[in-house]
N, C-alpha and C positions, 0 to 999 in steps of 0.2 A: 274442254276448250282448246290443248293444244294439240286435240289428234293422237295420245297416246293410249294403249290401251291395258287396262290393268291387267296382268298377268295374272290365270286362275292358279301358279302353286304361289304367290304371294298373299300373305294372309294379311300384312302391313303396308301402310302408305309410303312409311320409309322403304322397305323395301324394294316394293317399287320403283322409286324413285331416285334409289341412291346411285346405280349404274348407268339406268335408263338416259338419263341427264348428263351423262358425260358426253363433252365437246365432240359431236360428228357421231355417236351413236343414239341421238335423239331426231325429234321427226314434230314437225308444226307445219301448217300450211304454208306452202312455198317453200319447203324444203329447206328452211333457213336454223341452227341452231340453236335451241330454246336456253338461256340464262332464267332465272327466278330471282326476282326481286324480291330481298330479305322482309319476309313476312309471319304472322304468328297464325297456328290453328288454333281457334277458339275450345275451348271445352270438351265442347259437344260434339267436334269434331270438323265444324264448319270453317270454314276460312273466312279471316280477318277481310275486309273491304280491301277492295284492292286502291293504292294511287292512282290518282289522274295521270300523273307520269311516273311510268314503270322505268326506273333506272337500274341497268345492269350490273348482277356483282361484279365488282373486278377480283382477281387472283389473287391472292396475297403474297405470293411469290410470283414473278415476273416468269413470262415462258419462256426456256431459253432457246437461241436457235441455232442453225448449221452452219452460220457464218462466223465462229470462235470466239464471240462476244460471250456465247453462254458454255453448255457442258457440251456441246459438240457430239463427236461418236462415239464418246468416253461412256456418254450413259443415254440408255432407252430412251424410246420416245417418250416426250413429256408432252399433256395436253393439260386442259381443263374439267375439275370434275365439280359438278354440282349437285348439294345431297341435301336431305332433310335427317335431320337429326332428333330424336325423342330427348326433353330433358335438356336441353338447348340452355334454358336460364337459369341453370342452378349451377353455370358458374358467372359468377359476377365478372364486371369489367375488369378490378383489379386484383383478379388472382393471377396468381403464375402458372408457366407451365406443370411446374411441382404440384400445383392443388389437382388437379387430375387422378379420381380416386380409380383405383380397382377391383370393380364390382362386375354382376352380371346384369345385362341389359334391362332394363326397368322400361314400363310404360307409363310415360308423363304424359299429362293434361297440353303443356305446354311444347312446341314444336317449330325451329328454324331451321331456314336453308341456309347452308355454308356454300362458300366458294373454296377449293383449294387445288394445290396442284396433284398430279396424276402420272405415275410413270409406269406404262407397261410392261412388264419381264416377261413375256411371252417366250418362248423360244428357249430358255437359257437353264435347262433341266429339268425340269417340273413333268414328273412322269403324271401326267393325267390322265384318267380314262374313266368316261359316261358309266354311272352307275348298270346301267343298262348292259355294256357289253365287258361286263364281268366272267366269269368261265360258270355259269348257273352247279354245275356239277361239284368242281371244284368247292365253291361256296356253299352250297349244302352240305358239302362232308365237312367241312369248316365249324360252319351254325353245329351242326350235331355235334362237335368234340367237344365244343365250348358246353352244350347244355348237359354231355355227358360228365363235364367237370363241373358240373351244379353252378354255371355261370345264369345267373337271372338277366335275359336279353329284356324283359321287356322296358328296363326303363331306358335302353338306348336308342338315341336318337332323338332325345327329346332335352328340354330344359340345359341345352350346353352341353349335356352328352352326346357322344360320336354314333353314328349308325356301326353295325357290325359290317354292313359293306365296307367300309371306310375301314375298320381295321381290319381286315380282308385285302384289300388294296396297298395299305399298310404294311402287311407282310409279304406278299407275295408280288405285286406290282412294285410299291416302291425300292421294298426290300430294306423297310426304317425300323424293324424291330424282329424279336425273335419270339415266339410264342415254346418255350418251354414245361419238362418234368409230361406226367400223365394222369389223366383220369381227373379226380379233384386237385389237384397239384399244380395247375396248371398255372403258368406265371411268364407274364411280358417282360420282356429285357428290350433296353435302348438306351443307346449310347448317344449322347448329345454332343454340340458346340454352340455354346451359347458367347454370343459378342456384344461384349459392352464397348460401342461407340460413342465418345465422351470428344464434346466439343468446348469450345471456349466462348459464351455469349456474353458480350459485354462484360466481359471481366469472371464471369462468373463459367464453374465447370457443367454443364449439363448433358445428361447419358439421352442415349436416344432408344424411344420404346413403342410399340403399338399400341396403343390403348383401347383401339377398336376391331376387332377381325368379322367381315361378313362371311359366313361359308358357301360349299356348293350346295347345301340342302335349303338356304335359306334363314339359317339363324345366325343372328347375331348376339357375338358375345365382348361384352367391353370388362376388360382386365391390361394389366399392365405387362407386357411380353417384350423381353429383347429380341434384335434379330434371335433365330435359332436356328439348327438343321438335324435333322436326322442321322447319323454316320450308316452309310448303305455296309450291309453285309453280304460277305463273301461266301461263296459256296461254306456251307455247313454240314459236318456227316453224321448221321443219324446216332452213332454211338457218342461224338461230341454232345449232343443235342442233350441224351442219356445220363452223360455223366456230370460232374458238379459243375457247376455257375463258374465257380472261381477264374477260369480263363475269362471268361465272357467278362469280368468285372476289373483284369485287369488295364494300368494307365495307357498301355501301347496294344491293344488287341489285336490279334493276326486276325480274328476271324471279320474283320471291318475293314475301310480304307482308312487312310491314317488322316488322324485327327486333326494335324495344321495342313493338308492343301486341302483340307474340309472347310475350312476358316474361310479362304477366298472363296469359296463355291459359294459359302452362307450370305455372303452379301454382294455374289453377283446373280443369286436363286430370289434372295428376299428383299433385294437394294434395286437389283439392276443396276451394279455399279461394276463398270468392266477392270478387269484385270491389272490394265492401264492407269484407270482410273485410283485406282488402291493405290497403287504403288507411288503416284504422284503427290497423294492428297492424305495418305493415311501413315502415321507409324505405329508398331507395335508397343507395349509399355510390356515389356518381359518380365517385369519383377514382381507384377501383378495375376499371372497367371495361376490357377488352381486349376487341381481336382480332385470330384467326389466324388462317393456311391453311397445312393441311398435305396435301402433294399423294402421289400414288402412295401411297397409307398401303398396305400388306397387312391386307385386313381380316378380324377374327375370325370374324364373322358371317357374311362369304361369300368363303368361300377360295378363291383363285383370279380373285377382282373387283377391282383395284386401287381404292380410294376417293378424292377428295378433301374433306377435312372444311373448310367455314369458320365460324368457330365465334366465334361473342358471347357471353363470360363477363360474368356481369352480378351484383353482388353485392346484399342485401338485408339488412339485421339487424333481430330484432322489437325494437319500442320499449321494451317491458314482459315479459318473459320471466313475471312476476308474474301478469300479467293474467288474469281467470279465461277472458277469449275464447281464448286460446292453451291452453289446457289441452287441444284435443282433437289437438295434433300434440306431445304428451308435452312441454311445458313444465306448472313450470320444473323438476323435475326433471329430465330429459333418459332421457322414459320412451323406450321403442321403442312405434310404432306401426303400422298396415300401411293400404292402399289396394288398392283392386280396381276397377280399370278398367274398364271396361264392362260388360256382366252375365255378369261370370266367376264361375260356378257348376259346381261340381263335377260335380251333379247332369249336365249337360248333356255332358257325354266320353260319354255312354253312348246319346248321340242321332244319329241319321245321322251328320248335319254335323259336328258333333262342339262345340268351345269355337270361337269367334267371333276368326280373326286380327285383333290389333290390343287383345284382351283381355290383361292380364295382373294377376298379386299383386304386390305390392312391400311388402317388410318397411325399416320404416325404423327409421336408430339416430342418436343427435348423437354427434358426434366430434368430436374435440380440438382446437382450432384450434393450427397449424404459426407458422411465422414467414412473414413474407411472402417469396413466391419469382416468380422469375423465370418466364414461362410455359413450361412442360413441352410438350413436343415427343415424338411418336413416334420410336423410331430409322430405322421404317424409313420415316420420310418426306422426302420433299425439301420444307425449307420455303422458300413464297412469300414468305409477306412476316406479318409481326407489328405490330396497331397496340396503343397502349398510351397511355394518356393524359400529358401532358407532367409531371403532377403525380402519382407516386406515392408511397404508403408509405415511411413511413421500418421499414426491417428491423428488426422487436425482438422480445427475445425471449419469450414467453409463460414466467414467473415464476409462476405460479398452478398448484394443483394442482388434475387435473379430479374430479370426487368417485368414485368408486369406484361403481361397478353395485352390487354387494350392500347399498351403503349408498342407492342410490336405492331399492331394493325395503325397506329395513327402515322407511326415512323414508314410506313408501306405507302399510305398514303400520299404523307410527305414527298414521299421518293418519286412520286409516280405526277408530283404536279412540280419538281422541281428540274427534271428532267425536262420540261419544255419548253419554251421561250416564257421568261419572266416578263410581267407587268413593269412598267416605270413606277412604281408608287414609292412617295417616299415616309420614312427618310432609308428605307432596306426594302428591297422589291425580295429579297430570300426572307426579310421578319413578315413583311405582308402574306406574302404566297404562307410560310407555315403555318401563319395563325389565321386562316382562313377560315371562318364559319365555327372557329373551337369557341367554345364558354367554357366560365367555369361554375362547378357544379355547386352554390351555394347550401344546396342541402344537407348535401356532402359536407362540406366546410364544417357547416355550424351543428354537423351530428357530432365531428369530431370534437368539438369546442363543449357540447352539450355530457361527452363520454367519458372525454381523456381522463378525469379522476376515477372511473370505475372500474374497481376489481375484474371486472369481464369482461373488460373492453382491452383488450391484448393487443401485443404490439404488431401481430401480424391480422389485426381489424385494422388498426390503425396505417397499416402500409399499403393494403388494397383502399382505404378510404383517403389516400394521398392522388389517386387520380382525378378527385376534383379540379386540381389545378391544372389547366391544360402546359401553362409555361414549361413546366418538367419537362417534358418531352423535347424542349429547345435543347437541352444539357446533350443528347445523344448526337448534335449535327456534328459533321465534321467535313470542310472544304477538302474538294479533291478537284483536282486539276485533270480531270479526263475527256479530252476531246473538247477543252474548256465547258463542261457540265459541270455542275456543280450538284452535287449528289450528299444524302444523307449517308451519316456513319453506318457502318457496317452491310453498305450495300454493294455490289460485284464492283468491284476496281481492282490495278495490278495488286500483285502479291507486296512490292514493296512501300505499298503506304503505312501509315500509321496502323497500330493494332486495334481490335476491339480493347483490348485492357487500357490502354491508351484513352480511347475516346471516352470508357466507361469509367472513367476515375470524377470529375466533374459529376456526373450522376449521382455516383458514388458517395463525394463528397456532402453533395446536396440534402440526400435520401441522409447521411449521418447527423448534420445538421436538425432535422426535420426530431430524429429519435432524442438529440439531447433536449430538442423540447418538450417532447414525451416523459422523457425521464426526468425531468423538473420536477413537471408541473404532477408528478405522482412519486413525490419523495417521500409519502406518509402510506405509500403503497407498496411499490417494487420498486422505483426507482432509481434507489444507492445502489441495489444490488445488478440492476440492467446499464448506469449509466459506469459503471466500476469495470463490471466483468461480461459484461454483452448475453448474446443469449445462446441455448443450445438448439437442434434441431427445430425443435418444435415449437420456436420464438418463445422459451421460457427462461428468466432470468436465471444463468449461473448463482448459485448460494455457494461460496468458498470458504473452505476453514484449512485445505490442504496446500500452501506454496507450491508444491509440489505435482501439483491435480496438471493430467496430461490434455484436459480440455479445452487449457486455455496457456496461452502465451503471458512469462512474465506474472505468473501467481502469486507472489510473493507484494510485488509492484501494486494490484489491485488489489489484494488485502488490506495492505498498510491505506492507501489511498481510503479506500470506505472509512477503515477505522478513525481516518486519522483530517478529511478534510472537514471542511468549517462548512458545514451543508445549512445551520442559523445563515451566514451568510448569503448562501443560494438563494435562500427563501425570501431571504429580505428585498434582495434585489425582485425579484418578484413581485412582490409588496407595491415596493418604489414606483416599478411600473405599471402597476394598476393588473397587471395579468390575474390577480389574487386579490381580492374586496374584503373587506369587513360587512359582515348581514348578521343583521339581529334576529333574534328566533325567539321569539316569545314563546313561551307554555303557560300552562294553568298557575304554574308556581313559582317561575323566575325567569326571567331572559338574558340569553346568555348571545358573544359575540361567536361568529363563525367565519372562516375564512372560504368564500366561493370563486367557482372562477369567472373573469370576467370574459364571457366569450364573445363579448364584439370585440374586445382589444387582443383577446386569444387569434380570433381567422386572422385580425390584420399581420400580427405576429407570421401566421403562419404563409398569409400570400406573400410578404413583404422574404421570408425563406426563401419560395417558390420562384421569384425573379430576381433574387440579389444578386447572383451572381452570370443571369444569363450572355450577358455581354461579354465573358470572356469565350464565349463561341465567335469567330473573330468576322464569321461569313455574314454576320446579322446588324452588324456595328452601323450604327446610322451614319447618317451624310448630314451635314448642317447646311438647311435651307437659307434662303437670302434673308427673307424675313425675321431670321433668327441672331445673323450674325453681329456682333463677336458674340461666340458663347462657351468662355473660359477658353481664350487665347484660338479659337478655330475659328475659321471665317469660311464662307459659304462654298460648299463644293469639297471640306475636309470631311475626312471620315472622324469621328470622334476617336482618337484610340483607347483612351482610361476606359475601362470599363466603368466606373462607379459613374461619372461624367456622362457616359453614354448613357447608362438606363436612367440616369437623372433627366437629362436632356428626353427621352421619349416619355417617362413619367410627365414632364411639364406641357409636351409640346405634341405627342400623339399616345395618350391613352388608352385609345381604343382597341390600340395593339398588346395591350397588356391588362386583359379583362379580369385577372383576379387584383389589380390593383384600381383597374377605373372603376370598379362596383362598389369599395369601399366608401363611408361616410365620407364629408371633406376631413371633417378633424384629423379622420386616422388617416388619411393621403400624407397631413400636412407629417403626422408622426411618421410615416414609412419615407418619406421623401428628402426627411428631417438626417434618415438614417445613411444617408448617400453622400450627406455635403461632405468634403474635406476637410477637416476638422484642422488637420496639421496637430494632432495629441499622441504624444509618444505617454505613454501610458507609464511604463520605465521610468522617462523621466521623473515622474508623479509620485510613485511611490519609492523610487528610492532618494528621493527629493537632491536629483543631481541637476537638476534647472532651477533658476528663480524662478518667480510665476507669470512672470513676462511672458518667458521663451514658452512655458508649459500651456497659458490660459489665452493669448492673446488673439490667437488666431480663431480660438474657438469661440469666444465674446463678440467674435467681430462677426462670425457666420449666425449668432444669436438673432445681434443688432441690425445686420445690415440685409441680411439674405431670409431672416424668418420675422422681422419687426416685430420680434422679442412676443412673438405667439407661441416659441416654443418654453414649456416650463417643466422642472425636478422630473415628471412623470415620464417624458418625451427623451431626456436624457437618460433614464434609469431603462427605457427601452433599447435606446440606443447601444448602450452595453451589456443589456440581454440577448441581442441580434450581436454582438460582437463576439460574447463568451460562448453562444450555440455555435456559430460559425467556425470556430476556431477549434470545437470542440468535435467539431466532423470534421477536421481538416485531413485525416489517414481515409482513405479510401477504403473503410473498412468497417463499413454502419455495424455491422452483427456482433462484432468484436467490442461493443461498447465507444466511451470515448477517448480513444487509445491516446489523441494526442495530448489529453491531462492525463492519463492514468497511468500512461509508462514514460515517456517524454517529455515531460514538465514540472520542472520542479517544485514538488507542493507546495513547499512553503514559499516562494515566490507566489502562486497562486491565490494559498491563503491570501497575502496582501494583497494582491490585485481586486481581492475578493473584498476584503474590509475598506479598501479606499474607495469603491464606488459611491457608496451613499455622499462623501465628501465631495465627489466631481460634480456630482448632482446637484449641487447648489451653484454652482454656475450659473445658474440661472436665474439667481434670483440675489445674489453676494460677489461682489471684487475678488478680482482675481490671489490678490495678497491675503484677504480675508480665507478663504478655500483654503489656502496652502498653509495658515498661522492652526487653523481648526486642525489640518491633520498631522500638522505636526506636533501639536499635541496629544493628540490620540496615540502616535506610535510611540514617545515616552513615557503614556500613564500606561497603557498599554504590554510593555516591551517585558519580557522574559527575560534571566531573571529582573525584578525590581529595581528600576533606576530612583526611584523616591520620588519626590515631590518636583511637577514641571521645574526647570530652571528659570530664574530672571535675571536678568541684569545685562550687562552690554555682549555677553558670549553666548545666550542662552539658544537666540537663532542661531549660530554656528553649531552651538552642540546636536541641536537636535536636529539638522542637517545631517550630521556627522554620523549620528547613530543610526539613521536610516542607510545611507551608506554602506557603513562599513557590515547591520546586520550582525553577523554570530560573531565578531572580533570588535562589539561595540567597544564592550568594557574596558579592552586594551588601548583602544585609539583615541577614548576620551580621557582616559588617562595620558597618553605622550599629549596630546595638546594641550594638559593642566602643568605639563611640565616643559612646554615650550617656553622663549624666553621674550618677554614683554612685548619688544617690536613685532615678531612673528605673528602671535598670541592675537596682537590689536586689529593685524593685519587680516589676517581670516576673518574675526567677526565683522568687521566693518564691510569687507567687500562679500562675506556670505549672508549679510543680511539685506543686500540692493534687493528689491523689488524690480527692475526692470519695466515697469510701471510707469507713467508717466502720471506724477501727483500721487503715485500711492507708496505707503510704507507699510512693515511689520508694528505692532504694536510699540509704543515709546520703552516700557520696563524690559522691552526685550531684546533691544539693539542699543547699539551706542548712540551717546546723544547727538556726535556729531553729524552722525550718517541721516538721524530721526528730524533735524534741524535743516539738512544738504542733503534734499533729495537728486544725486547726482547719480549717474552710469560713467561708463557701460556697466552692466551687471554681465557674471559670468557662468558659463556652464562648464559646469566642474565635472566631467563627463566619466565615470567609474574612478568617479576621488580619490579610493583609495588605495 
């Protein structure tokens, strides 16, 4: 139907289809560009029904042009390439660049078209030449040496192996190897430059790799390949040839070109990235540099040829991942993009000669940068010798989360409808335009809600199953001021804006957040050990016994931490807030109580995550409509600036813009909405009981009374400081690393109490304010380390146990000088440290003096770090 014709040496529909379909080498009626509408092959091979309205992929990377906006003359032409891909759905929405495995190309049932960008390197080295006009002479006496060295040709050229043209080409056209020794002896040498290109994606380091290569014979092989390049050799004399390897295997070989002006070749052969180009946008990391030799390898490519590889790893990272020149090798998103090496055109399989050896496609993707490692070795090689610079890497661990694939396509999107005159919608025409058409994936939600306690359910199911929430994706904007556009984070603007690291902390933050509810709600699993000391590679919780362990930062800090915090307390809080139920289980013989989780108050937990904090993206901040106004001191036509205020205000008054919170029950609205008001609760004050309960409780009783008409109860507040202690516990920009800012930066035992005083705050809700504060203050003297004895009564007894919360580890000392102050003083403290600040309310009578329990008078005072 669109006029193309299958090509007879294509034996696949991708094949077909993968070059054919690039921008201006395709052909429909009327000569107009064919695009494909993202659609699936059925089974059987049939195509899915097509839509009524066929809408065109868009690029995922913008094209850039010749007018300095994009890469200019720095790098090749860029177009449009559009392909069908075998195996298409087996990777999910939310996996990262990093889940991209390296296998050989498989035939799946299942099959989509991609859009991506395209840059030609024609021209710029690439010795190619048609299978066809080879030197026939030449290459028979070739075939015959190889068979007379007991080489088995027949299985090349098939299944991922190279044809013997190809390595024919190889040594004598390209000039990329050396075919040494005689007879059965016989053995390839090549001397590599492989470059690890290591960018910075939202915070996060990721190297860049092909993961797909189309050849000139028609197959395609998917594995994971850096740039890399052949080092050409130089005239070689027969007696060299003759005698030992050992030169050939030397770091600086004479009989090659030299291995660092190889480097720029490699990635203006394999990048099409011009000379210019490098030098602006790239520096070297020198410290990083190896090299190897690995001899007798078994090679893939030609089985039955023993190899030896010497090989110069050379690493590179761009300066500006921002930069709009980098935009056409998928920064800073971390688009995929592809390269076509020589004049690899589809069209030409159907020509004598056929596609030109030394041509090929390469799809490229950034992945996830690993911890630094020792160099990798084939098994089945015997190695020479390893150089490696005297100065390396210190091993650490990558702490950062890399952003998820479906969120780089929704941020692409974003980009591409923000870019053009916005709608008036209010109360943000930038929160309208983003959330355009997103939902969130309730399936999603409440598999996580259904999993999160299961041994197999890992924390990296759990991070691809965070794209349910579409709001995530608001955390990556970031206001730029270009041609007054207003443009997503990490898309081409000058060099001196803000960093991806920058924009990417907020995510950062969020996605930590998200893990300390993880590690909660499976403390009877992994999660002392995940929420302590984070996780290693392969999202698996660190297990520490050594301080000293080079895996992690501060080992010593998370040890003590696991062993030593009040985790009974975590759980209770849990409890409080219903996140955790009591279910009876009856059997044949007895029934017993079980703690399950509650997964409708789990999603809301986790949407109410998902938007807490998106208002501090400053481009999305609502405008307060007339009909709204005053709403907390703004009147019509202000921008809101609090952010808690802000997502309050669109919580009440435009829900639809915040679909994992409009979907919720009302109940759980009123508990996530509950979680926003301004409390005015210094927590501080609370537990080291340096406020009366006036200053401490007043404000909060009043947001109870007046703003929730006391709908909210114990359950609603016990959430409240579940979303307060998550929050707080991803506040380091550093999810993988665990939750660093209790685990190395806060001091435990502070926490601890933070931790025991919640169940007390929680009665707010239903008890006076003076009541609240007489209950825990008891608790911390029956309670307190070592043994104070028996509560106190009598007219000092509020004073004291003020006192000893206070002063904490110098209790002992300080309630002692105040047994030895002198009467007037002595009187003076209890009487004014036992005001309530209350209006009508006092401490209990046996606990304060009677004149104060008789003369409910103020001010009452805040005795701000008493001691």
């Amino acid at each position: 139907p669109l006029g193309l014709r299958k090509s007879a040496s294509c034996t696949t529909v991708e094949q077909f289809l993968l070059l054919c379909c690039a921008m201006g080498n395709c052909s429909c009626v009327g000569g107009a560009p064919v695009q494909f509408h993202e659609e699936e092959l059925m089974p059987d091979g049939t195509r899915a029904p097509w839509p009524r309205e066929v809408q065109p992929l868009v690029p995922v990377v913008p094209l850039m042009g010749q007018d300095g906006s994009g890469c200019g003359d720095s790098v090749t032409n860029v177009t449009s390439l559009v392909y069908i891909e075998r195996g298409a759905g087996g990777f999910h929405s939310g996996a990262s660049t990093a889940d991209l495995s390296s296998k050989m190309s498989d035939i799946s049932s299942r099959t989509k078209t991609k859009t991506i960008s395209m840059m030609q390197t024609a021209g710029l080295g690439v010795l190619a030449v048609p299978a066809g006009k080879l030197d026939k002479a030449r290459l028979n006496a070739f075939v015959e040496r190889l068979r007379n060295a007991g080489v088995d040709l027949s299985r090349w050229g098939y299944g991922g192996a190279k044809s013997v043209q190809h390595l024919f080409w190889e040594t004598y056209e390209q000039r990329g190897c050396m075919i040494v020794g005689e007879k059965e002896k016989l053995k390839r040498v090549t001397r590599l430059v492989k470059i690890k290109l290591v960018a910075e994606i939202f915070g996060v380091d990721h190297g860049l790799f092909s993961r797909m290569q189309f050849m000139h014979d028609g197959q395609t092989v998917e594995r994971k390949q850096v740039p890399l390049r052949k080092l050409t050799w130089l005239m070689v004399t027969d007696a060299a040839m003759k005698d030992s390897t050992e030169e050939f295997s030397d770091e600086n070989c004479k009989y090659t070109e030299n291995w660092r002006s190889a480097c720029k070749k490699t990635l203006e052969e394999r990048l099409g990235l011009s000379l210019a180009w490098q030098t602006q946008h790239l520096v070297e990391d020198t410290e990083v540099y190896r090299y190897s030799v690995e001899d007798d390898v078994k090679s893939d490519g030609y089985p039955g040829l023993n190899t030896m590889y010497c090989i110069h790893e050379v690493t590179f990272h761009v300066r500006d991942p921002a930069h709009a020149g980098v935009a056409a090798i998928g920064l800073p998103t971390g688009q995929e993009f592809a390269t076509a090496e020589g004049d690899f055109n589809f069209n030409n399989q159907s020509h004598e000669n056929g596609l030109a050896i030394g041509t090929q496609l390469n799809i490229w993707t950034w992945s996830r940068q690993t911890q630094v490692a020792a160099p990798t070795v084939r098994k089945e090689a015997s190695v020479v010798k390893v150089v490696v610079p005297q100065k390396q890497e210190n091993v650490r661990l990558i702490r950062r989360v890399p952003l998820p694939t479906a969120s780089a396509h929704i941020l692409a999107s974003m980009q591409q409808r923000l870019s053009q005159t916005l709608p008036k919608k209010p109360p943000s025409a930038v929160l309208w335009t983003c959330m355009l058409n997103l939902k969130t994936d309730w399936v999603l939600a409440k598999k996580i809600a259904a999993k999160i306690t299961d041994p197999k359910y890992t924390l990296h199911d759990f991070n691809a199953d965070l794209s349910a929430f579409p709001e995530l994706n608001l955390y990556l904007l970031d206001e730029r001021q270009t041609q007054g556009k207003t443009t997503v984070a990490g898309s081409a603007a000058p060099s001196n804006m803000s960093s991806g690291r920058t924009i990417g902390d907020e995510f950062q933050r969020t996605i930590g957040a998200f893990y300390a509810i993880y590690w909660l709600m499976r403390l009877e699993v992994d999660g002392k050990d995940g929420f302590a000391n984070g996780v290693d590679d392969d999202w698996k919780p660190f297990q520490l016994t050594d301080a000293d362990d080079m895996r992690v930062t501060h080992g010593d800090k998370r040890i003590g931490f696991k062993e030593n915090a009040q985790w009974p307390f975590f759980h209770k809080l849990l409890v409080d807030a219903h996140l955790l139920e009591e279910k009876k289980v009856t059997s044949m013989f007895k029934t017993t109580i079980k703690l399950v989780v509650n997964e409708q108050r789990l999603v809301s937990l986790l949407a109410l995550t998902a938007v807490h904090d998106i208002m501090k993206m400053s481009m999305i901040l609502p405008e307060v409509q007339k009909q709204h106004e005053p709403y907390h001191g703004y009147g019509a036509g202000d921008i809101v600036g609090d952010h808690d205020h802000a997502l309050a205000y669109v919580m009440e008054h435009f829900p639809d813009l915040l679909p994992s919170f409009r979907d919720l029950e009302s109940s759980e609205k009123l508990s996530v909405k509950f979680t926003q008001c301004n409390l005015c609760f210094n927590h501080g004050w609370f537990v080291q009981a340096e406020a009366p309960p006036g200053a401490i409780f007043t404000k909060f009783r009043e947001a109870l009374i007046r703003d929730h008409k006391n709908q909210i109860d114990s359950q609603d507040v016990a959430l409240y400081f579940v979303h307060w202690l998550t929050d707080l516990a991803g506040a380091e920009p550093t999810p993988l690393a665990g939750c660093e800012k209790f685990v190395t930066k806060f001091p435990l035992p502070v926490l601890n109490s933070f931790l025991r005083s919640f169940e007390f705050v929680e009665k707010i809700a239903a008890q006076t304010e003076t009541q609240v504060m007489e209950e825990y203050l008891q608790m911390r003297w029956t309670e307190n380390v070592p043994s104070m004895g028996p509560v106190p009564i009598g007219d000092c007894a509020i004073a004291k146990m003020r006192l000893l919360c206070m002063a904490q580890m110098t209790a002992l000392t300080v309630l002692k000088e105040f047994d030895s102050l002198g009467d007037e003083d002595r009187e003076t403290l209890s009487s004014e440290m036992a005001r309530s600040g209350c209006v009508g309310q006092c401490f209990s009578a046996q606990l304060m003096p009677k004149d104060s329990a008789s003369r409910l008078e103020g001010p009452a005072f805040l005795v701000y770090y008493g001691p």
